[in-house]
BANUVO-724328 format. One record per residue (C-alpha): x, y, z. Coordinates in steps of 0.1 Angstrom, whole numbers, plus 5000, padded with zeros to 4 digits. Layout:
XYZ/...
This chain:
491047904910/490548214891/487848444890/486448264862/486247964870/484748084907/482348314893/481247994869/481147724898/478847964917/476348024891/476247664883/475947594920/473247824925/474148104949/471448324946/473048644957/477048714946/478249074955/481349104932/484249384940/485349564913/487049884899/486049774861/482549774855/483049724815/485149454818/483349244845/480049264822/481949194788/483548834810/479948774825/478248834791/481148584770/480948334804/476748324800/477748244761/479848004764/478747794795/474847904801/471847964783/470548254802/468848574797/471248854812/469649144825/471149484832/470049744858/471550094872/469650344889/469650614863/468350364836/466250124848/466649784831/468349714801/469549444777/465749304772/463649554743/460849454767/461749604797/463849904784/463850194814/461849954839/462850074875/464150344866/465350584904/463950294918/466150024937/462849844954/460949854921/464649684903/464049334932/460449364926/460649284891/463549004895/460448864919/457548854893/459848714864/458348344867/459648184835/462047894839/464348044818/467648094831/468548484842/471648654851/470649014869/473249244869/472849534893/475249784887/476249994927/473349824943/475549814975/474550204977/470950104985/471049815005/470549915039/467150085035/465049915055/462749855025/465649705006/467049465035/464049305040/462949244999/466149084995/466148825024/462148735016/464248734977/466548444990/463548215004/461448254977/463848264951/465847954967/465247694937/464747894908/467347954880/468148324885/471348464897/471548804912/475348994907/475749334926/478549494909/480549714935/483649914942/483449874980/482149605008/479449755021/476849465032/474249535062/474449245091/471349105084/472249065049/476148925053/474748525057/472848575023/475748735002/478548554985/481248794979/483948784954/486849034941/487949074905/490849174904/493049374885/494449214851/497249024853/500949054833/499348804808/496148994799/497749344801/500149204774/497349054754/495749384754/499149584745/499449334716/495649394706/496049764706/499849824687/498249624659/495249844657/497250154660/499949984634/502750114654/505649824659/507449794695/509749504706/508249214721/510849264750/509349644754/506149564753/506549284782/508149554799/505249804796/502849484808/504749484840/505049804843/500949864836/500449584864/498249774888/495849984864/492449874850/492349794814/490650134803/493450314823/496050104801/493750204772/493850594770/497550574784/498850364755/497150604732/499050894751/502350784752/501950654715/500750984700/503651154714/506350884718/509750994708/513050784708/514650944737/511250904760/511350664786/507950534783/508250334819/508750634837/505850784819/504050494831/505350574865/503650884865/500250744855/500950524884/501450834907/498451004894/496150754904/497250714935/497251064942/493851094938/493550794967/494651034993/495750725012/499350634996/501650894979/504850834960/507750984984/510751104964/514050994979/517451094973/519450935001/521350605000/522650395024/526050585024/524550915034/523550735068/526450725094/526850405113/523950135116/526249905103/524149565111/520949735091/523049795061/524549455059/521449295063/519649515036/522949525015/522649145012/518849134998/519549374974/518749134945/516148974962/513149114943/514949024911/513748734885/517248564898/515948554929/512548454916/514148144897/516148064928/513247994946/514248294972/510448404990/510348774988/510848935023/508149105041/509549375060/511349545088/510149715121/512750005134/512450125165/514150395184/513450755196/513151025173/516651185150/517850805150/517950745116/514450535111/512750805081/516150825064/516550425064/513050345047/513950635020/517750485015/516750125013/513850254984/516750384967/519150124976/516949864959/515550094929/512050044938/509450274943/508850434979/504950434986/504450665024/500850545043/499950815057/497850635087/495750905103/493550895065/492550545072/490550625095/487150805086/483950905102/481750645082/481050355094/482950065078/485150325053/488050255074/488049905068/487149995035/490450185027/492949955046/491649725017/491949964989/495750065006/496749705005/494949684968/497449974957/500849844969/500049534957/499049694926/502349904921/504849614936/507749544934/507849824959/508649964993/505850085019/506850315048/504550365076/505850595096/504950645135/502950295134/503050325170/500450615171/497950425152/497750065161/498850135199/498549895229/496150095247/492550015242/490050255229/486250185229/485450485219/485450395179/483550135180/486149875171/487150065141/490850075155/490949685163/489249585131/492249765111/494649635127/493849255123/493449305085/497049475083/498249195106/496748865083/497949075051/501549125068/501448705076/499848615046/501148855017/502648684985/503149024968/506349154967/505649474990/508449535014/506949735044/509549975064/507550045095/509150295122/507850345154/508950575185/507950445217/508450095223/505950045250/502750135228/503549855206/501249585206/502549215209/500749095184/503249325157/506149185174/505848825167/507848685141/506748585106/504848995108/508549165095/511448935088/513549165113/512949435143/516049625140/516649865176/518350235163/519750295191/521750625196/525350675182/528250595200/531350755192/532750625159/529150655148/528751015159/532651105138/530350905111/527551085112/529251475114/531651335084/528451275063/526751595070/530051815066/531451625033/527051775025/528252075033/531452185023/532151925000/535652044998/536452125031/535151885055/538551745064/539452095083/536752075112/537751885144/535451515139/537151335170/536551635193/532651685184/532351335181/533351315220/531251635232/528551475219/527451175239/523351125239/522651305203/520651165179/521751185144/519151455138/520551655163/524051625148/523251755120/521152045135/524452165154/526052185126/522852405110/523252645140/527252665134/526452795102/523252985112/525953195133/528453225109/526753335080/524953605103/528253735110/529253695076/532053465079/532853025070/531752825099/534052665120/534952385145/533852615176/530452735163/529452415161/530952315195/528152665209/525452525190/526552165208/526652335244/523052505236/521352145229/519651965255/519251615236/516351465236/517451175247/517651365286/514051325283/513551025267/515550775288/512350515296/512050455260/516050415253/516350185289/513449915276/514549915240/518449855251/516849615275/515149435244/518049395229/520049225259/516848985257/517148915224/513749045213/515249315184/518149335167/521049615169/521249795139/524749905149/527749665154/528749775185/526949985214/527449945244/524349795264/
């Protein structure tokens, strides 16, 4: 059922009270005012808190910087005509005392009659005592179809002639932005559209902008593919072999988009570098969560903005999500201290992980296995739990063959792989490459190309963190005996 047809069955059905979610205010009231038209016969009134009423000649201003004064009027309207009320950010004013209690005497005496009350709202933000009495709803964001209606609607105002494959290529690639957004971007990229622009990736950066201003998501560049990652041969395969699976190919084969993967393993494995290679891998879009801004001070704005994240990368997929350090935020531990705030976050992420249709594909990384909660483990969250275990040797020759061929390109072939690779039992792949930034820390100091032996000083300076870190390795490799992750690499030893 769409919103429509919901919002319609409601009205007709009588719920008093329907607290809709939106981000459009001028397009809900231009659908409410053509659904009234065409399937009602009511009066529709308008209030906001700077006006006062409006859409009535009688009642012009009425209320005006006055919410209580705005329920008492819906009250003393006694006529048996039908009327919508339209209450534009009444969510902001609902849990005055004053307010709470005018609305719930509103719902008994207002039971039978043939008014309908809408509170248009950007957030969920309904008191306890008024939860039982509110029927809440979300309009969405327009869909491929009505974005292409609109591009349609707009080049043949403007009288400027695009391809009907280009313009269902701009309706995808608006999917996400409100229609007023789409409006004043079209008019942008028009006015100073040349032949060489690409206008997707100047829809891209819209995309950015907005959710810049979020302060939730960001847009991560990436640069790194698959190749530039030494060993982790099982993880590659297994990403290698989805590669098309976000495409309509997939689509028409009836493939389900997959959900995700979890990597775990200590820090320098490889885990950030993955999420940023498979982004590129797949050339989609790499959208970082930065966790610690979910959670706020307000009461209910965390919940709030796991919503609104959610809303975004559903809004900008087909895409990839990295949450990095997942482990911090949604740890086994209890904490009473926040009031549930943790606990309530985390069950919304879980039933979106379970439930998502949206082709989002989240890369979660996480550090310490033993603050994960079970819950994040069971299958159906990710479609795979991949363990990034530390190199062994052909890994490690791997991994220094990347980072030299990065560094001297033309070179690479004279430093000694075989006998750093053996010296170096219990790096991470970070701290390969850090040797090999000390080697040439040294050399350049003393004004001279790097060699073989300063990176073997730089190796016999390192205590690896691994030394320190060998509770975390021991359970994860003991996962992986059980069964319970995956190796990303073909063959360590366990």
């Amino acid at each position: 059922m769409n919103f429509e047809d919901e919002l319609k069955l409601l009205l007709k059905t009588r719920h008093l009270f329907i607290y809709i979610l939106t981000d459009e205010e001028e397009r809900i009231e231009h659908l409410i005012s053509k659904l009234i038209n065409n399937s009602f016969s009511s009066t529709i009134y308008y209030w906001d808190f700077i006006d006062g009423y409006q859409g009535n000649p009688n009642y012009i201003n009425h209320a005006q910087r006055n919410p209580l004064e705005a329920l008492e009027f819906i009250e003393n309207m006694t006529s048996e005509t039908p009327k919508i009320f339209v209450l534009r950010d009444f969510s902001s004013f609902m849990h005055e005392k004053s307010v709470i209690r005018k609305i719930r005497n509103l719902s008994r005496k207002l039971r039978n009659s043939r008014s309908n009350i809408l509170i248009l709202t950007q957030e969920l933000n309904i008191p306890i005592l008024l939860k039982d009495i509110m029927t809440v709803i979300e309009f969405s964001l327009p869909s491929i179809r009505e974005i292409h209606l609109e591009l349609v609607r707009l080049l043949n105002i403007l009288e400027v002639n695009f391809s009907s494959n280009l313009i269902l290529d701009l309706a995808v690639a608006y999917k996400g932005l409100p229609i007023e957004r789409i409006r004043r971007s079209m008019c942008k990229l028009i006015s100073s559209y040349r032949i060489e622009d690409n206008l997707l990736d100047l829809i891209l950066e819209e995309k950015k902008q907005i959710i810049k201003q979020t302060e939730i998501l960001e847009f991560y560049p990436f640069s790194n593919n698959l190749d530039d990652i030494g060993g982790l041969d099982n993880l590659k395969n297994w990403l290698k072999r989805r590669s098309e699976c976000f495409s309509n190919k997939a689509i028409n084969y009836g493939l389900p988009s997959p959900k995700g993967v979890l990597l775990v393993g200590i820090q320098g494995t490889g885990k950030s570098l993955s999420a940023k290679a498979i982004s590129r891998e797949w050339k989609l879009p790499l959208l970082r969560l930065d966790i610690g801004k979910l959670f706020a001070g307000i009461v209910g704005e965390s919940e709030a903005r796991v919503r609104m994240m959610i809303r975004l990368a559903e809004a900008s997929s087909p895409c990839v999500l990295w949450i990095d350090e997942i482990d911090k935020a949604f740890s086994g531990t209890s904490n009473n201290r926040d009031s549930g705030t943790t606990s309530r976050v985390f069950v919304t992420f879980l039933t979106w992980l379970s439930e998502k249709k949206s082709p989002v594909f989240v890369v979660a990384t996480a550090n310490n296995c033993m603050y994960l909660r079970p819950e994040l483990l069971r299958k159906g969250r990710f479609d795979e739990i991949f363990f990034l275990d530390l190199p062994n040797i052909r890994e490690r020759n791997s991994i220094f063959k990347v980072h030299l061929m990065s560094a001297r390109p033309l070179t690479w072939h004279d430093y000694d792989l075989n006998y750093l690779s053996s010296i170096t039992e219990g790096f991470s792949g970070a701290e390969i490459q850090q040797s090999i930034i000390e080697g040439m820390h040294k050399a350049f100091y003393e004004k001279r190309e790097f060699i073989t032996l300063d990176i073997v000083d730089a190796i016999n300076d390192f205590i690896p963190l691994s030394f320190t870190d060998q509770v975390t390795i021991s359970e994860l490799q003991r996962w992986a005996s059980l069964g319970k992750v995956r190796l990303a690499s073909k063959s360590v030893e366990i």
